[in-house]
C-alpha positions as CSV (number, residue, x, y, z in Angstrom):
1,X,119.9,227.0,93.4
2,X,119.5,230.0,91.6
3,X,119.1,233.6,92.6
4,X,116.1,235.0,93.3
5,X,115.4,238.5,91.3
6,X,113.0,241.1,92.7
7,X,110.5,241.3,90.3
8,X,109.8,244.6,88.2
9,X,106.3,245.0,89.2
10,X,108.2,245.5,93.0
11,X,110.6,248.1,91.6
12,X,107.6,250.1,89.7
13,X,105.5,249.8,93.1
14,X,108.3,251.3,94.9
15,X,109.4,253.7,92.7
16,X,105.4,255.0,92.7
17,X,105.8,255.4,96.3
18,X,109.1,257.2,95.8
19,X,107.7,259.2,93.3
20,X,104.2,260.2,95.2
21,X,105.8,261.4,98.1
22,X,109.4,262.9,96.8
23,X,108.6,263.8,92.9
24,X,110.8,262.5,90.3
25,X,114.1,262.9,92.0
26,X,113.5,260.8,95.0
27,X,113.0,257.7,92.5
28,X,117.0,256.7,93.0
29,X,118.2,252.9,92.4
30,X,119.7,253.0,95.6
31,X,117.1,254.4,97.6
32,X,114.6,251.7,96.3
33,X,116.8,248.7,96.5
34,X,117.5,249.7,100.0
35,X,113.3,250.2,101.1
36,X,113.2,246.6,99.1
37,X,115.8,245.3,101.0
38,X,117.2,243.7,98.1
39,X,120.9,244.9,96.9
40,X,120.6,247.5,93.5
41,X,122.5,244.7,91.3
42,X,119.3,243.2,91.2
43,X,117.3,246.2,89.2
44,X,119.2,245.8,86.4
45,X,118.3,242.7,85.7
46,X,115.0,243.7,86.0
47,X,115.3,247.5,83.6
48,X,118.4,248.7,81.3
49,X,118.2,252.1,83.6
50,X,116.5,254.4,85.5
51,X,115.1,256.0,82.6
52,X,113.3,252.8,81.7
53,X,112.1,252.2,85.5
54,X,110.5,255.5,85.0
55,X,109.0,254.7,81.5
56,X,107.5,251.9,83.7
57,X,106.0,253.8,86.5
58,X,104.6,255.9,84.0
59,X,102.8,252.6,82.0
60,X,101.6,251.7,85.0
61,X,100.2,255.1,86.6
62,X,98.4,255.5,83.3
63,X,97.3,252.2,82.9
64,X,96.0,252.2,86.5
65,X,94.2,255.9,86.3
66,X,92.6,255.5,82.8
67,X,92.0,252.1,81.6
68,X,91.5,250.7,84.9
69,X,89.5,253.4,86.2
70,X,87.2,253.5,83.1
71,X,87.3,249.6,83.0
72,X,85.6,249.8,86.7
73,X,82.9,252.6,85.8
74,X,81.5,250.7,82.8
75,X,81.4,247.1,84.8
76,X,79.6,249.1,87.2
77,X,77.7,251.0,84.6
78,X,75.0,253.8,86.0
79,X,73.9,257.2,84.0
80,X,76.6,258.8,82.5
81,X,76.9,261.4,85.5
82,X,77.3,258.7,88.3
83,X,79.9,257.2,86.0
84,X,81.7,260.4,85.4
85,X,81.3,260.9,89.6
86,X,82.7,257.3,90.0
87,X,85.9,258.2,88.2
88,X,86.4,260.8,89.9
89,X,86.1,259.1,93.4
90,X,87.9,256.2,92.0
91,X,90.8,258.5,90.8
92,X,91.5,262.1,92.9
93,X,90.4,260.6,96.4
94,X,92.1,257.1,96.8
95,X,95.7,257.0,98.9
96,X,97.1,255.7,96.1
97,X,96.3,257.2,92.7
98,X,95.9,261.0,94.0
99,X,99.6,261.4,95.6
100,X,100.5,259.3,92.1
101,X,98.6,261.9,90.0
102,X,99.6,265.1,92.1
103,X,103.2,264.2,91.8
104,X,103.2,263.2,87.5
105,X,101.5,266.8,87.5
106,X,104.4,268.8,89.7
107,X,106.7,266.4,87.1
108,X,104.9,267.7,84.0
109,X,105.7,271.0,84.6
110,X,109.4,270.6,83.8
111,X,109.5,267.3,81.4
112,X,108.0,267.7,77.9
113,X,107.7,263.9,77.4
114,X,105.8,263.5,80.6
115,X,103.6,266.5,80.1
116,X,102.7,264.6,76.7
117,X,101.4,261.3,79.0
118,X,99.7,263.8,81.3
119,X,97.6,265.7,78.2
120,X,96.8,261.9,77.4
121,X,95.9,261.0,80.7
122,X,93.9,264.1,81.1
123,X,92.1,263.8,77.3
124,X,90.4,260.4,78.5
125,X,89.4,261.5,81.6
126,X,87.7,265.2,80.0
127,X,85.8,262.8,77.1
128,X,83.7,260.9,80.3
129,X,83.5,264.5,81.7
130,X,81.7,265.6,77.9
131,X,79.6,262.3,77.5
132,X,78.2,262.9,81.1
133,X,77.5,266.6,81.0
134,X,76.7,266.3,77.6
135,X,74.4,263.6,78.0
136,X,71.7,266.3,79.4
137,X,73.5,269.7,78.0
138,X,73.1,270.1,74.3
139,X,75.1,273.2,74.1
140,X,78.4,272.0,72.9
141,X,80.4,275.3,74.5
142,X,78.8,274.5,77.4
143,X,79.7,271.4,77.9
144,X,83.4,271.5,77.3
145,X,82.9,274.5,79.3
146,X,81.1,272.1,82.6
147,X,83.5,270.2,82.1
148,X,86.6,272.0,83.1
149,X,84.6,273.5,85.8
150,X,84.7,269.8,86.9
151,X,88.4,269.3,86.0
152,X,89.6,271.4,87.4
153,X,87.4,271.4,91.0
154,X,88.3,267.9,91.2
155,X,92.4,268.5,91.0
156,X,92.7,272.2,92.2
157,X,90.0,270.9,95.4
158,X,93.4,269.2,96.6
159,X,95.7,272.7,96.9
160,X,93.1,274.7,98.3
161,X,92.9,275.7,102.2
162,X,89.7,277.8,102.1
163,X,87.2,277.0,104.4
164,X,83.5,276.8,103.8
165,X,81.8,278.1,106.6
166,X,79.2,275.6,108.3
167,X,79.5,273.8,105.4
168,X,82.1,270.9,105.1
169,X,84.2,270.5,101.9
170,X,82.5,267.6,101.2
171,X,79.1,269.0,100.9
172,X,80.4,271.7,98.7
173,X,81.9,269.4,96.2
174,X,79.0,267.4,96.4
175,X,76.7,270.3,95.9
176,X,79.3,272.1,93.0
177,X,79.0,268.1,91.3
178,X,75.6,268.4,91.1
179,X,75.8,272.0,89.3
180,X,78.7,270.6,86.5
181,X,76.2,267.7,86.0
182,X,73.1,269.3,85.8
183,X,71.5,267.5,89.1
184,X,68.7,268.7,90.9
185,X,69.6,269.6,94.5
186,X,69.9,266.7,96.8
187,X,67.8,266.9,99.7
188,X,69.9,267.9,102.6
């Protein structure tokens, strides 16, 4: 009977989780083996080192918060502005890309190669940003302008503590959306 290897999707899985909640250095052979429950012999038959486990997570964080994100928004089509909304929903409010996306950002800041993946990450997801807001904005300044506002409300939103008054932070975003965009008011 032969032995039965842990497969590398469940080392990439694991090491996302490591990643999202400890950053870069909490992604240790040991440590994931041990949450697997699976002896660390096994991840090399599964990745040369951890160098290539974390070449993987990063495939697969990228994969998961571009081309499947952006797969989903066009299946489900909508005006360019719900799409670009969808994405956003899709990707900084979900329990599992957001921690994912928060932590390759705190990584970026001290690996060049990573920091490259990030601007790629971040290049796809500002060219929905243009083609919504520029759908109904023909000034070309101001739409690359709208949409950092947008960027960066829906990233910086996370590290913020200010209150809103009566308001709720989700009524603010919604209504600061709806600016970026170029939306009339919704009735409240």
């Amino acid at each position: 009977m032969g032995v039965v290897r842990t497969p590398r999707e469940r080392w990439v899985e694991q090491g996302l989780r490591a990643l999202a909640t400890g950053g870069p250095d909490a992604v240790r052979v040991e440590a994931l083996a041990k949450e697997l429950g699976v002896t660390k012999g096994g991840f090399y038959g599964a990745f040369a080192d951890r160098e290539a486990l974390l070449e993987a997570m990063l495939d697969t964080w990228e994969r998961e918060s571009t081309d499947d994100v952006l797969a989903r928004v066009e299946r489900e089509g909508g005006d360019p502005a719900s799409r670009a909304v969808r994405a956003g929903v899709l990707t900084f409010s979900s329990d599992r890309l957001l921690p994912i996306d928060l932590a390759v950002r705190d990584w970026a800041r001290r690996d060049p190669a990573v920091a490259g993946r990030l601007r790629r990450v971040d290049d796809r997801r500002m060219d929905l940003l243009r083609e919504a807001i520029g759908a109904t904005c023909p000034d070309p300044d101001e739409v690359e302008a709208r949409s950092l506002i947008a960027f960066c409300v829906a990233i910086g939103e996370h590290f913020l503590a200010a209150g809103h008054g009566d308001r709720t932070r989700a009524q603010v975003l919604a209504r600061a959306a709806e600016l970026v965009l170029g939306r009339a008011p919704r009735d409240r």
